[in-house]
DSSP file (Angstrom, degrees, kcal/mol; ACC not computed):
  #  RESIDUE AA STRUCTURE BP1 BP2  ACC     N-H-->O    O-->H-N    N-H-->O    O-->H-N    TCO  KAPPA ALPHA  PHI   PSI    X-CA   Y-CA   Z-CA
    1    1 A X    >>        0   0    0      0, 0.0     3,-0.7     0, 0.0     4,-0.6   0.000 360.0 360.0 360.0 -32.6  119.4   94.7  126.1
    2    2 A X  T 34  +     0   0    0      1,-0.3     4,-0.3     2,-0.2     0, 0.0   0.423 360.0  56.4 -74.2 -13.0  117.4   96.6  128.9
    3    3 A X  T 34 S+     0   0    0      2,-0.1    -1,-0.3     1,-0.1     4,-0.1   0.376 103.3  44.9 -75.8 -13.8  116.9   99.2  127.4
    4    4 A X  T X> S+     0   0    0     -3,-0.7     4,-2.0     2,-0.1     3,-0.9   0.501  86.7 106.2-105.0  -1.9  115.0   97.8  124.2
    5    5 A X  H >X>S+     0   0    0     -4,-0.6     3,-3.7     1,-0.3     4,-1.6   0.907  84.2  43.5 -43.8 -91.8  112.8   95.4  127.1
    6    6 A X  H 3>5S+     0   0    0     -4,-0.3     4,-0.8     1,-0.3    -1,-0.3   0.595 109.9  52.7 -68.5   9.5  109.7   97.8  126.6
    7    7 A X  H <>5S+     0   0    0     -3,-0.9     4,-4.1     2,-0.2    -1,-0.3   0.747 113.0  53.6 -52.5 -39.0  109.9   98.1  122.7
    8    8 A X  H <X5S+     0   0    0     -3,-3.7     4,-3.6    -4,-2.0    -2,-0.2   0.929 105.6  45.3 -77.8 -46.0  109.9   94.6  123.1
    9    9 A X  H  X5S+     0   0    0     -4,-1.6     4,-1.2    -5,-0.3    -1,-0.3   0.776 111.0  51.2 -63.2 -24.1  107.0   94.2  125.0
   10   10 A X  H  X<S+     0   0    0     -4,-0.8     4,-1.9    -5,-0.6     5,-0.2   0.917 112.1  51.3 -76.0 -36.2  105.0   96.4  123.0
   11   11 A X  H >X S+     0   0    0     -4,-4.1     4,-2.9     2,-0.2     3,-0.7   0.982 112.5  45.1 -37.9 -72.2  106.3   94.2  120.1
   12   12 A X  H >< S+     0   0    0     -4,-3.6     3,-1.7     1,-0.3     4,-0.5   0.826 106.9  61.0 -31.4 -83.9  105.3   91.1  121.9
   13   13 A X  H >X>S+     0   0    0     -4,-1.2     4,-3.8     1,-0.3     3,-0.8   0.557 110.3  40.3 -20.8 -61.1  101.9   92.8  122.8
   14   14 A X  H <<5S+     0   0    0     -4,-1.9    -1,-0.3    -3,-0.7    -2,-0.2   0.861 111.3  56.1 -60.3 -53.4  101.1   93.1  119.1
   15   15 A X  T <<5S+     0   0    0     -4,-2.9    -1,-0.2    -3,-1.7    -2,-0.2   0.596 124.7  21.4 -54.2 -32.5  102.3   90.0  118.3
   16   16 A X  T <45S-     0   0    0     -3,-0.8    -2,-0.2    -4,-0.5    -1,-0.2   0.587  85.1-136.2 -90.5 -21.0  100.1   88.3  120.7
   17   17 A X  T  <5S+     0   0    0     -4,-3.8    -3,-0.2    -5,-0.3     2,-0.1   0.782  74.1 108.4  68.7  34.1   97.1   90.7  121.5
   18   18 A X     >< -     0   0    0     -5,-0.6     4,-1.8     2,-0.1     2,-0.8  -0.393  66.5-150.2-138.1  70.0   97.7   89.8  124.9
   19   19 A X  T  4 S+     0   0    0      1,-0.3     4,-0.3     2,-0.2    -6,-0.1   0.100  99.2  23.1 -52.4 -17.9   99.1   91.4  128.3
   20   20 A X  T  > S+     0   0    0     -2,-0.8     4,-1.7     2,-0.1    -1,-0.3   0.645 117.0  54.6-108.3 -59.5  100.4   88.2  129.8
   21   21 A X  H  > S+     0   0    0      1,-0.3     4,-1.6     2,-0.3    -2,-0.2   0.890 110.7  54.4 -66.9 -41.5  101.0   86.0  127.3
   22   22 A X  H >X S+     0   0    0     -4,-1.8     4,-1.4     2,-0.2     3,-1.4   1.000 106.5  56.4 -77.0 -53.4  103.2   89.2  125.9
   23   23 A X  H 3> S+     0   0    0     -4,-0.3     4,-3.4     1,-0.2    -2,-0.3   0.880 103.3  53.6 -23.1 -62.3  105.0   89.1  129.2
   24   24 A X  H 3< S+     0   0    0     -4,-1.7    -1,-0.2     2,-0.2    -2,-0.2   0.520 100.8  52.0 -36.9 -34.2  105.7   86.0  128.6
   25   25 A X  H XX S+     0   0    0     -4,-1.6     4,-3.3    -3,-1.4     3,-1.4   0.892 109.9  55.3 -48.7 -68.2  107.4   86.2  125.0
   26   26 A X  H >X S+     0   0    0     -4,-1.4     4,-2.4     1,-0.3     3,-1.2   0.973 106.8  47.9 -48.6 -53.4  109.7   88.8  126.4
   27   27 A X  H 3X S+     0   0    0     -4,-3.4     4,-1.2    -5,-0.5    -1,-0.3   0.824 117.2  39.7 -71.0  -6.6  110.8   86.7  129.1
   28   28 A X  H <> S+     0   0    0     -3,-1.4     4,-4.2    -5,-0.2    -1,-0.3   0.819 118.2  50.4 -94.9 -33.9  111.5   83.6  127.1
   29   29 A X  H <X S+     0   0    0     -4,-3.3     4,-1.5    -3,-1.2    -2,-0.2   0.882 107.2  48.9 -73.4 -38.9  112.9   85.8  124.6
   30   30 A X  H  <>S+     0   0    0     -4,-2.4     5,-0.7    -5,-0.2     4,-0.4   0.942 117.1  50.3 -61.5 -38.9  115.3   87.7  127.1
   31   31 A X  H  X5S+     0   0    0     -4,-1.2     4,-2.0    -5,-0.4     5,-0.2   0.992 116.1  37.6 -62.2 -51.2  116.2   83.7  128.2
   32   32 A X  H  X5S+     0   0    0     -4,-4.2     4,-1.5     2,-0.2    -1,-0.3   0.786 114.6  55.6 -63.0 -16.8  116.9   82.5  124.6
   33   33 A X  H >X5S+     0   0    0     -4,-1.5     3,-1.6     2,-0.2     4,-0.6   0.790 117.7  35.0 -87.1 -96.3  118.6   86.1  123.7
   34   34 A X  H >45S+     0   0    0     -4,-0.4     3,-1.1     1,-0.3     4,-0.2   0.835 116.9  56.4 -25.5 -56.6  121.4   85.5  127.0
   35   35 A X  H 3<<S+     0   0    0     -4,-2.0     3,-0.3    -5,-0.7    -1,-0.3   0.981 119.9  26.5 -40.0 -62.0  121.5   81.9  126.4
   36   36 A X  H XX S+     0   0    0     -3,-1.6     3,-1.9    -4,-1.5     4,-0.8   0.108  85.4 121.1 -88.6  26.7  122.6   82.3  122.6
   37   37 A X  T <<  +     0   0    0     -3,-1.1    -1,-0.2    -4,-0.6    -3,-0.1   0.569  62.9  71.0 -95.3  -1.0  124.4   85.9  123.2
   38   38 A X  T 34 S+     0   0    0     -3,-0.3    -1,-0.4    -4,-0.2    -2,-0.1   0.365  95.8  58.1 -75.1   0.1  127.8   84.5  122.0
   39   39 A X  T <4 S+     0   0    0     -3,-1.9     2,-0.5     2,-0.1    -2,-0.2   0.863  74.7 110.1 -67.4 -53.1  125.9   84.5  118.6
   40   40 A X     <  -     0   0    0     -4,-0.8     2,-0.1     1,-0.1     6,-0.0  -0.507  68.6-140.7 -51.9 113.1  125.2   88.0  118.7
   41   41 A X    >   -     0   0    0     -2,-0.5     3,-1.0     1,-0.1     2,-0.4  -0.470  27.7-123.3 -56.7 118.7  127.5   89.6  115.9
   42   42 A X  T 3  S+     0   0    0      1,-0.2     3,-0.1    -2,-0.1    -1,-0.1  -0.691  96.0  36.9 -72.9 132.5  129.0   93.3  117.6
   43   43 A X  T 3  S+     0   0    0      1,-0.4    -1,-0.2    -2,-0.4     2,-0.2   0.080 101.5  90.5 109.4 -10.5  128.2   96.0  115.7
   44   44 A X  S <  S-     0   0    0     -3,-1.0     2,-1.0     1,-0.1    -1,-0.4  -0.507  87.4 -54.0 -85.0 166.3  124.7   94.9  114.5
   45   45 A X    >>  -     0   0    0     -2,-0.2     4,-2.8     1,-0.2     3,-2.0  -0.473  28.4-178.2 -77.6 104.9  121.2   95.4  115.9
   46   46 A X  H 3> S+     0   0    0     -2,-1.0     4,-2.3     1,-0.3     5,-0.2   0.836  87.9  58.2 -72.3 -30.3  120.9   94.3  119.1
   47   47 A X  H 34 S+     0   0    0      2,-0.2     4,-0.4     1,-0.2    -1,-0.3   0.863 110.6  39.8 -39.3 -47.9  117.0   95.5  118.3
   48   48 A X  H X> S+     0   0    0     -3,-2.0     3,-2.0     1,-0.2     4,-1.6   0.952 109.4  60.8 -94.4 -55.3  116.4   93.4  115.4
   49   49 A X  H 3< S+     0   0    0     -4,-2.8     4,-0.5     1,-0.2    -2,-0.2   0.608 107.6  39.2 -37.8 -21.3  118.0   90.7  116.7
   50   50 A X  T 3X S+     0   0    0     -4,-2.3     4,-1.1    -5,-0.2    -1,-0.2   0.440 116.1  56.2-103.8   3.1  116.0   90.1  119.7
   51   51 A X  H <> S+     0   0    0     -3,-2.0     4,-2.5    -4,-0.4    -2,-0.2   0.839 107.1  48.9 -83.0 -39.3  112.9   91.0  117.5
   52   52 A X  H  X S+     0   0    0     -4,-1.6     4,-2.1     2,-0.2    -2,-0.1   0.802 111.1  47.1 -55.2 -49.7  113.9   88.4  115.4
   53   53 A X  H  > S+     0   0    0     -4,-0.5     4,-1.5    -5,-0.2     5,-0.3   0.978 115.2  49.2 -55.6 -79.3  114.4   85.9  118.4
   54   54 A X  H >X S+     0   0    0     -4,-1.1     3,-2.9     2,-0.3     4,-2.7   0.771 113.4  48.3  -5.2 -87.1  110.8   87.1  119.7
   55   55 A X  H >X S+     0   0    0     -4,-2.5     4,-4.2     1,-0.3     3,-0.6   0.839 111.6  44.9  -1.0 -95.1  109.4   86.6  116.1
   56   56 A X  H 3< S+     0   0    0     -4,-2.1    -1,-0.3    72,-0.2     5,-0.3   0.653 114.2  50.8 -40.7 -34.7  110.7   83.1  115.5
   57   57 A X  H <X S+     0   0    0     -3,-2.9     4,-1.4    -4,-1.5    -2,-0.2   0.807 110.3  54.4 -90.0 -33.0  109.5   82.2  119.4
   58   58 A X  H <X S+     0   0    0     -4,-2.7     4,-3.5    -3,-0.6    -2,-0.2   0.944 114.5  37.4 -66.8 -63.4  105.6   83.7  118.4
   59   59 A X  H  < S+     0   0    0     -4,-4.2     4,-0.4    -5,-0.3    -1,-0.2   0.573 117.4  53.6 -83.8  17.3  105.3   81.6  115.4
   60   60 A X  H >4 S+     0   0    0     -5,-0.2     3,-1.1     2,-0.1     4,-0.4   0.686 114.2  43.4-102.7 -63.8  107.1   78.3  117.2
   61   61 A X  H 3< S+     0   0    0     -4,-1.4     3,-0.4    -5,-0.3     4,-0.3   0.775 107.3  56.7 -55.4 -35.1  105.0   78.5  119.7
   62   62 A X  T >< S+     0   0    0     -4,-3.5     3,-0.8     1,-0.2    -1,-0.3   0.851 108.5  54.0 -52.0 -35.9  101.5   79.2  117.3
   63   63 A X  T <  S+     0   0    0     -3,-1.1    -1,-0.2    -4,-0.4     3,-0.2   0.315 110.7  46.3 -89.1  20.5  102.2   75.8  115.4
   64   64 A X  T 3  S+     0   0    0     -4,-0.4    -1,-0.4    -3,-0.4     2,-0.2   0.525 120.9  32.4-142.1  -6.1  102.3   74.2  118.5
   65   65 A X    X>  -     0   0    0     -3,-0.8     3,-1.0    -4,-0.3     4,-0.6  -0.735  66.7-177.3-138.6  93.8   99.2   75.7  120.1
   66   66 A X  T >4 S+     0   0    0     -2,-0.2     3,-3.5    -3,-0.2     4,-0.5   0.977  77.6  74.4 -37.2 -59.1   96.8   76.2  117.0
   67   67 A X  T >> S+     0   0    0      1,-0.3     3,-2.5     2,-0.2     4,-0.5   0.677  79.1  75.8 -29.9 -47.6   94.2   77.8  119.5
   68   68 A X  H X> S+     0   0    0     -3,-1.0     4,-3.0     1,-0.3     3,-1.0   0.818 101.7  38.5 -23.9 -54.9   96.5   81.2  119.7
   69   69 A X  H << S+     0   0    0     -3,-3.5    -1,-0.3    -4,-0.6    -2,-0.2   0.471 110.0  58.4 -92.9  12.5   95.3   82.3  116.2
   70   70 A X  H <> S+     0   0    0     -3,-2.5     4,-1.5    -4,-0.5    -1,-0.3   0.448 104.6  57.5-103.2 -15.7   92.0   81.3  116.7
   71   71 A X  H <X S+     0   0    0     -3,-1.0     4,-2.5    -4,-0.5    -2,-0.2   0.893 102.1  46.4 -82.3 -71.1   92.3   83.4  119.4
   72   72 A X  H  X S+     0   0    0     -4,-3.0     4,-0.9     2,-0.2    -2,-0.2   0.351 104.0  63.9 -83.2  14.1   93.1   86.4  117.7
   73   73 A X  H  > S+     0   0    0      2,-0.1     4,-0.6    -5,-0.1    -2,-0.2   0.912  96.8  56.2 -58.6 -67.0   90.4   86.0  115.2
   74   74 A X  H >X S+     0   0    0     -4,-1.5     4,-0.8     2,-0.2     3,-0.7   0.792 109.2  52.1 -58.9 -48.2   87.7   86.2  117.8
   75   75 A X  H >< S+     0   0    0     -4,-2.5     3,-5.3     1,-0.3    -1,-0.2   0.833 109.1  45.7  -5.5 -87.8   89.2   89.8  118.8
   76   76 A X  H 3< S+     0   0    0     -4,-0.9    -1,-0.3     1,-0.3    -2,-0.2   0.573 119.4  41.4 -50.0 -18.9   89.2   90.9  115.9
   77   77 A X  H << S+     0   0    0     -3,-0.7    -1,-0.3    -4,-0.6    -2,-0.2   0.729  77.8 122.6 -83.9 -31.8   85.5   89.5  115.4
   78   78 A X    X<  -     0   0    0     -3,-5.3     3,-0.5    -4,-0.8    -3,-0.0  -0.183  63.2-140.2 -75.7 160.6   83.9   90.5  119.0
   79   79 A X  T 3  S+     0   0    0      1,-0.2    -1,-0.1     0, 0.0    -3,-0.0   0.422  72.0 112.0-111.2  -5.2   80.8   92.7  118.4
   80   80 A X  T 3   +     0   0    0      2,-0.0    -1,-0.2     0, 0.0    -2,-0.1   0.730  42.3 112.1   1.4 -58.7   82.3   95.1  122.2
   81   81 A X  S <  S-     0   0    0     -3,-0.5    11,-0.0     1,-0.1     0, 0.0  -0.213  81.4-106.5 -84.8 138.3   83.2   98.0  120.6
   82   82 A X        -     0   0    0      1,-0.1    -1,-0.1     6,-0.1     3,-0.1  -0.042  41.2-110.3   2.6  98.5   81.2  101.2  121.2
   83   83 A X    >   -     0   0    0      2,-0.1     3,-1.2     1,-0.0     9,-0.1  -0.596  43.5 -87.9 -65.3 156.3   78.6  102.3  117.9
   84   84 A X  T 3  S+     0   0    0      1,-0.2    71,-0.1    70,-0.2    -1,-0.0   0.139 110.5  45.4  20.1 122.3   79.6  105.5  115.8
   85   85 A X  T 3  S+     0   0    0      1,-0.2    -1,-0.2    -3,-0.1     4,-0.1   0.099  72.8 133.5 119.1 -45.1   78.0  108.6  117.4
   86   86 A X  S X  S-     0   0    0     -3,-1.2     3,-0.6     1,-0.2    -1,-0.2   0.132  71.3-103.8 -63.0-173.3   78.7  108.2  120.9
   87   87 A X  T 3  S+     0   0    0      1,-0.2     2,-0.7     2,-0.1     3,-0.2   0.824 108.4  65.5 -37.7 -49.0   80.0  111.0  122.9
   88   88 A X  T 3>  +     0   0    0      1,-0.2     4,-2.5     2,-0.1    -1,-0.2  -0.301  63.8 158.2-104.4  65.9   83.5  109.7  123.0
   89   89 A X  H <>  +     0   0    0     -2,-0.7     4,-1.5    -3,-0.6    -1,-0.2   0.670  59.5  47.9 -77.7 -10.6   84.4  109.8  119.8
   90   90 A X  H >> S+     0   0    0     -3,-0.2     3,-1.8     2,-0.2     4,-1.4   0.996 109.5  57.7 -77.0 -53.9   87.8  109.9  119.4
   91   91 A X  H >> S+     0   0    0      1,-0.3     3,-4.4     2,-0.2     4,-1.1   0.910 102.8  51.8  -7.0 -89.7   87.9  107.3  121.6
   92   92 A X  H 3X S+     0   0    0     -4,-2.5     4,-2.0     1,-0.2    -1,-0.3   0.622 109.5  58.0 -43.6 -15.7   85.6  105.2  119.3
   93   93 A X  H <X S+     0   0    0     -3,-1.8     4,-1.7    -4,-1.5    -1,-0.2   0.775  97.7  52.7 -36.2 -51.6   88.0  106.2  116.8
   94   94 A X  H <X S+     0   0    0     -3,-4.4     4,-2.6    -4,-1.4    -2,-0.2   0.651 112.2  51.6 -71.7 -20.4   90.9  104.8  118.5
   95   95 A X  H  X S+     0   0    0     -4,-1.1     4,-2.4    -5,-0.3    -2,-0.2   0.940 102.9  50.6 -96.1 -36.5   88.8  101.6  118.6
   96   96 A X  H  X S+     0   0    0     -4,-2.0     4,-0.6     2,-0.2    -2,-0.2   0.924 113.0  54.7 -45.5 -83.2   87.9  101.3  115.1
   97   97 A X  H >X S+     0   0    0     -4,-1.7     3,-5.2     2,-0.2     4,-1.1   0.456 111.3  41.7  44.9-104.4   91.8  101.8  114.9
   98   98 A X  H 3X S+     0   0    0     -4,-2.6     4,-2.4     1,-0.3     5,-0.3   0.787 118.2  48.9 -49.4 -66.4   92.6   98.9  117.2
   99   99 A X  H 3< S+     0   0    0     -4,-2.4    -1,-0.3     1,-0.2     4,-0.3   0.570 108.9  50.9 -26.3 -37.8   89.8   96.7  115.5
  100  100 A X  H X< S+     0   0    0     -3,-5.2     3,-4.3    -4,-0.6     4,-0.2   0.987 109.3  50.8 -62.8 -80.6   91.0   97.4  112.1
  101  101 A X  H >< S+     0   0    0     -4,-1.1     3,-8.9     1,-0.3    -2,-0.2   0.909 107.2  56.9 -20.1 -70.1   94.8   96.4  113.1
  102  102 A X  T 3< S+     0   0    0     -4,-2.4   -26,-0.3     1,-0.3    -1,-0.3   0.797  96.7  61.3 -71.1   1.3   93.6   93.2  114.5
  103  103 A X  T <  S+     0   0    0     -3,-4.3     2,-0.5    -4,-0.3    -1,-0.3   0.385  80.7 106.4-110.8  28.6   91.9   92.2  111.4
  104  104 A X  S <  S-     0   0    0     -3,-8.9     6,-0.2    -4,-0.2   -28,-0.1  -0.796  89.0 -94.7 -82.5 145.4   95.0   92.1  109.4
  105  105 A X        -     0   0    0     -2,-0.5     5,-0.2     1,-0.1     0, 0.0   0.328  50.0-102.9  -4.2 178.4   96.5   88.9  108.5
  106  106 A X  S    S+     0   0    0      3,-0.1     4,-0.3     2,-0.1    -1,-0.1   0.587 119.3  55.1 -72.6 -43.0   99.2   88.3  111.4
  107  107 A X  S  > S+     0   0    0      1,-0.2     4,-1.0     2,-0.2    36,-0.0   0.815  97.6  48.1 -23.7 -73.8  101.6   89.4  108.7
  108  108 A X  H  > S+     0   0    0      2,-0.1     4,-2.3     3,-0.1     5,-0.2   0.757 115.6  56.2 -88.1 -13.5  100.7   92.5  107.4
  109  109 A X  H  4 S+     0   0    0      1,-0.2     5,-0.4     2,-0.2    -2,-0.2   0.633 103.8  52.5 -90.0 -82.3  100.4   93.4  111.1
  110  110 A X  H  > S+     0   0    0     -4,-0.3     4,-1.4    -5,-0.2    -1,-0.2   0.671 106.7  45.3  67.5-118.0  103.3   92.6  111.6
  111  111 A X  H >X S+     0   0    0     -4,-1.0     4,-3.1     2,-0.2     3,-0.8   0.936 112.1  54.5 -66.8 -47.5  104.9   94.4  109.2
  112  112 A X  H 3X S+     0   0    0     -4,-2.3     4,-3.6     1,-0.3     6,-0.3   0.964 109.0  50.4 -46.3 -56.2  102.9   97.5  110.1
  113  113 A X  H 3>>S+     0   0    0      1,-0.3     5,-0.8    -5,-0.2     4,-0.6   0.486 105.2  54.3 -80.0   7.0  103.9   97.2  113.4
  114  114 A X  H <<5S+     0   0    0     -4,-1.4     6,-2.0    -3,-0.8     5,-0.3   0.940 119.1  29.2 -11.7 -97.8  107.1   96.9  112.7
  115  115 A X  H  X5S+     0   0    0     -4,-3.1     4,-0.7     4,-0.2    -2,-0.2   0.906 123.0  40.1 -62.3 -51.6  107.4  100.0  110.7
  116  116 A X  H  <5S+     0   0    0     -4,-3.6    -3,-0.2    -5,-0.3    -1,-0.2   0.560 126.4  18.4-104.5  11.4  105.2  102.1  111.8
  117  117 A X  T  <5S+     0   0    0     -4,-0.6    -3,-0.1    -5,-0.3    -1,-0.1   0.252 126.6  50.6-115.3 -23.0  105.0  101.9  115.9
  118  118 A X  T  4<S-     0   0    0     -5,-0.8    -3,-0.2    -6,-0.3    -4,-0.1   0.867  99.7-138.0 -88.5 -23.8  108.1  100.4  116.3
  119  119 A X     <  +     0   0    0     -4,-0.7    -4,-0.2    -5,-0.3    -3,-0.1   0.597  44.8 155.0 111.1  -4.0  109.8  102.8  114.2
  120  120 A X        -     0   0    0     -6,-2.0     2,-0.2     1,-0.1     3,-0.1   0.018  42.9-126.0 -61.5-176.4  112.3   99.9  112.2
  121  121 A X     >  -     0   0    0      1,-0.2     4,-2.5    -3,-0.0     5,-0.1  -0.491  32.4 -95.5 -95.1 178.3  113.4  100.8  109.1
  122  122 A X  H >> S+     0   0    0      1,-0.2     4,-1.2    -2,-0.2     3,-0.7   0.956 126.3  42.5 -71.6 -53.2  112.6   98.3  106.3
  123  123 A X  H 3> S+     0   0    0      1,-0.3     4,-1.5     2,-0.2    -1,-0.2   0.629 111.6  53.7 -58.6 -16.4  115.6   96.6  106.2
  124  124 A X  H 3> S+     0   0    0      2,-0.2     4,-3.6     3,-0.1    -1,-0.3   0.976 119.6  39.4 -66.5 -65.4  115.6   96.5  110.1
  125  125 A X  H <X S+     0   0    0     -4,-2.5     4,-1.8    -3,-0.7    -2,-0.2   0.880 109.1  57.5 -38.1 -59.7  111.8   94.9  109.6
  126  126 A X  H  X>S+     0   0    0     -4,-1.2     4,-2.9     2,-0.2     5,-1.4   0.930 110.2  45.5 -35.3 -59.0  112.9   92.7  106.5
  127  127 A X  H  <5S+     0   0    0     -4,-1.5    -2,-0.2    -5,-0.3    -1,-0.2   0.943 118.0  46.0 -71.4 -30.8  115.9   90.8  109.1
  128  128 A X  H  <5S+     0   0    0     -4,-3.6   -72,-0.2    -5,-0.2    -2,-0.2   0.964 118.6  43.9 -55.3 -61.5  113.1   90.5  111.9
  129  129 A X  H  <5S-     0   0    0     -4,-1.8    -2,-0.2   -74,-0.1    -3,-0.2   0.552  96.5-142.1  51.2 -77.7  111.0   89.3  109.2
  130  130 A X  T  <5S+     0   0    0     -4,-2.9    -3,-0.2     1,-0.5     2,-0.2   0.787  71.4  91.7  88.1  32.3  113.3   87.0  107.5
  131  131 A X  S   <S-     0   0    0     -5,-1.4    -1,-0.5    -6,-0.1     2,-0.2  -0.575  85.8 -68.4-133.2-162.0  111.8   88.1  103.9
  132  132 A X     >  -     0   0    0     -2,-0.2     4,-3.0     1,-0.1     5,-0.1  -0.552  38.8-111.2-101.1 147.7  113.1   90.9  101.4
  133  133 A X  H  > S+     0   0    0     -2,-0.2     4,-1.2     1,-0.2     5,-0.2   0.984 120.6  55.8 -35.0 -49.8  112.8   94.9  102.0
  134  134 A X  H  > S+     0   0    0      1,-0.2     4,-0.9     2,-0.2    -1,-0.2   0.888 107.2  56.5 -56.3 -36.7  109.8   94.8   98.7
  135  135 A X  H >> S+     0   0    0      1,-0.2     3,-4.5     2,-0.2     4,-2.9   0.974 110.9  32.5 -49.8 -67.8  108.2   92.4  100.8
  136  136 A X  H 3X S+     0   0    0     -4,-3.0     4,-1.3     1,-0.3    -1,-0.2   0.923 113.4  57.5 -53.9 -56.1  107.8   94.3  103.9
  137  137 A X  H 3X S+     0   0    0     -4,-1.2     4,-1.3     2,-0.2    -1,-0.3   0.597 113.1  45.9 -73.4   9.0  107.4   97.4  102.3
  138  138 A X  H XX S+     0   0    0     -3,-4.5     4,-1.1    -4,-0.9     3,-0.9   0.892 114.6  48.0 -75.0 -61.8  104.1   95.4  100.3
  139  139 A X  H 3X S+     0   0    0     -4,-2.9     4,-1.5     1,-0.3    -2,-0.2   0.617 112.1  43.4 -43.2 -38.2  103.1   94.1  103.2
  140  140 A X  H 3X S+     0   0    0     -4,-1.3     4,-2.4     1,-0.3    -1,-0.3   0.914 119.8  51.6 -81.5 -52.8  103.2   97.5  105.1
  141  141 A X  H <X S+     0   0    0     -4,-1.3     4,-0.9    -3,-0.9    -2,-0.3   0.761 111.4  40.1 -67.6 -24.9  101.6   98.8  102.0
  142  142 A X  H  X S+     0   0    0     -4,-1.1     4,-6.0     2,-0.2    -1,-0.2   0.818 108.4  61.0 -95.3 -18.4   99.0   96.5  101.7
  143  143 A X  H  < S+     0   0    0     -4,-1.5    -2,-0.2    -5,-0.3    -3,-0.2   0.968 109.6  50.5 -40.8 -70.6   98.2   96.5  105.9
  144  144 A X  H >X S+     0   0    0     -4,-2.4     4,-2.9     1,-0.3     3,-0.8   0.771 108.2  47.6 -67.2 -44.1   97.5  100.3  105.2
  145  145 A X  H 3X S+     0   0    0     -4,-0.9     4,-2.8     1,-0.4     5,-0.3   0.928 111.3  50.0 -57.1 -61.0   95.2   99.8  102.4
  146  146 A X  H 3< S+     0   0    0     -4,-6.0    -1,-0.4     1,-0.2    -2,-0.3   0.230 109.6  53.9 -60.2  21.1   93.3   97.1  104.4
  147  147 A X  H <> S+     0   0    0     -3,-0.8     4,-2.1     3,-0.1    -2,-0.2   0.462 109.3  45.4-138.6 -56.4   93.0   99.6  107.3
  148  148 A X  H  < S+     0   0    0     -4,-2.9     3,-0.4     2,-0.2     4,-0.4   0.979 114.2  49.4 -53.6 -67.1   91.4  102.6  105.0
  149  149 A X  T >X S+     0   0    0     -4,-2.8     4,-2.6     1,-0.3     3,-1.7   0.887 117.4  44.6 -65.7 -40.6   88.8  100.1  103.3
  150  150 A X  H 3> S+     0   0    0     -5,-0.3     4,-1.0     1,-0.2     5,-0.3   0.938 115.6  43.7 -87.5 -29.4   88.0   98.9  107.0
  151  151 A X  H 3< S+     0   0    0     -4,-2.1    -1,-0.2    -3,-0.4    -2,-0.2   0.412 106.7  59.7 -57.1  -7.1   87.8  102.1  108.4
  152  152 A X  H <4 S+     0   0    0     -3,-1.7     3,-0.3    -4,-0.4    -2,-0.2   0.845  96.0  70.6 -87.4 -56.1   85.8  103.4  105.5
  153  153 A X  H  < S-     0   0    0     -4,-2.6    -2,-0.2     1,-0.3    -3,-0.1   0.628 123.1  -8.8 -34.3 -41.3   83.1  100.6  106.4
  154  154 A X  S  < S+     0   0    0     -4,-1.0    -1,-0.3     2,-0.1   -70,-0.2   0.479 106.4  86.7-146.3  21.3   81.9  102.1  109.4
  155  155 A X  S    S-     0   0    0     -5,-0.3     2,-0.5    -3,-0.3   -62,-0.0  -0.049  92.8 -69.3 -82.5-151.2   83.7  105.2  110.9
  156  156 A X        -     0   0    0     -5,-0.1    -2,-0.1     1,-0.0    -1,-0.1  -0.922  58.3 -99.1-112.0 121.6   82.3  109.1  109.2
  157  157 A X        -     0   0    0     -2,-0.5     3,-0.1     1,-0.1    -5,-0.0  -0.024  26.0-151.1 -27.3 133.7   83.2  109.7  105.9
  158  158 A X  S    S+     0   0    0      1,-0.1     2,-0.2     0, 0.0    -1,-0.1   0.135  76.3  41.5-124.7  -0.4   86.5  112.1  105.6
  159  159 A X              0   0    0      1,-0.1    -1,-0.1     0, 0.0    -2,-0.0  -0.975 360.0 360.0-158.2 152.1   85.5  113.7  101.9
  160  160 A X              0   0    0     -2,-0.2    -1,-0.1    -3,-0.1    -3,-0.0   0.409 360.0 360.0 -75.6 360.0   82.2  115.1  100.0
């Protein structure tokens, strides 16, 4: 279990868009994971299983403080970032990036980040998840989609 702690915090971190508040997941999640750990089935993924816990803790805890996602609206929304042009562009790159991400759904990010920074497989994603592989791999698929089209809007054009 101490060895997946920072996967888990970077999970959390995505999940919350936050640097404490994702501290916070993990540790509640490490308390419910030791608390229930006769539960844990041997020979399964101890990974997915505490992603799963994590998951499940995120969204009990959003229905019980609306404000959260209201929260991570205004991220995605604040007018911060750097224009197009400057010097440090790869940098602004990386921030269109991060902008992009946070104005996916909760969902498809999610799912992306799932798959594609944590590394799951789908079906690893799917049991965090609690849905079907096709799902996650839509979701992932449509996440990616939304991410070009918002990255088209205002980063430099990648073909004549």
């Amino acid at each position: 279990m101490l060895a997946l702690l920072p996967q888990l915090r970077g999970f959390a971190r995505f999940l919350t868009g936050q640097a404490a508040a994702a501290d916070d997941l993990v540790q509640e999640t490490v308390l419910r994971a030791l608390d229930a750990i006769g539960q844990f089935t041997p020979g399964t993924s101890m990974k997915a299983w505490l992603y799963t816990i994590a998951r499940n803790l995120f969204y009990e805890q959003a229905r019980h403080r609306r404000r959260e996602r209201d929260v991570m609206s205004d991220y995605a929304l604040r007018p911060d970032r750097p224009e197009s042009g400057t010097p440090e562009g790869e940098a602004d790159a990386l921030r269109d990036l991060n902008g992009a991400i946070w104005r996916l759904s909760p969902r498809l990010r999610e799912a992306l980040v799932l798959v594609g920074v944590q590394e799951m497989t789908y079906a690893e994603a799917a049991a965090v998840c609690g849905v079907t592989v096709g799902t996650i791999k839509a979701r992932v698929s449509r996440a990616r989609v939304q991410i070009m089209e918002y990255m088209g809007d205002g980063g430099p054009g990648r073909g004549a």
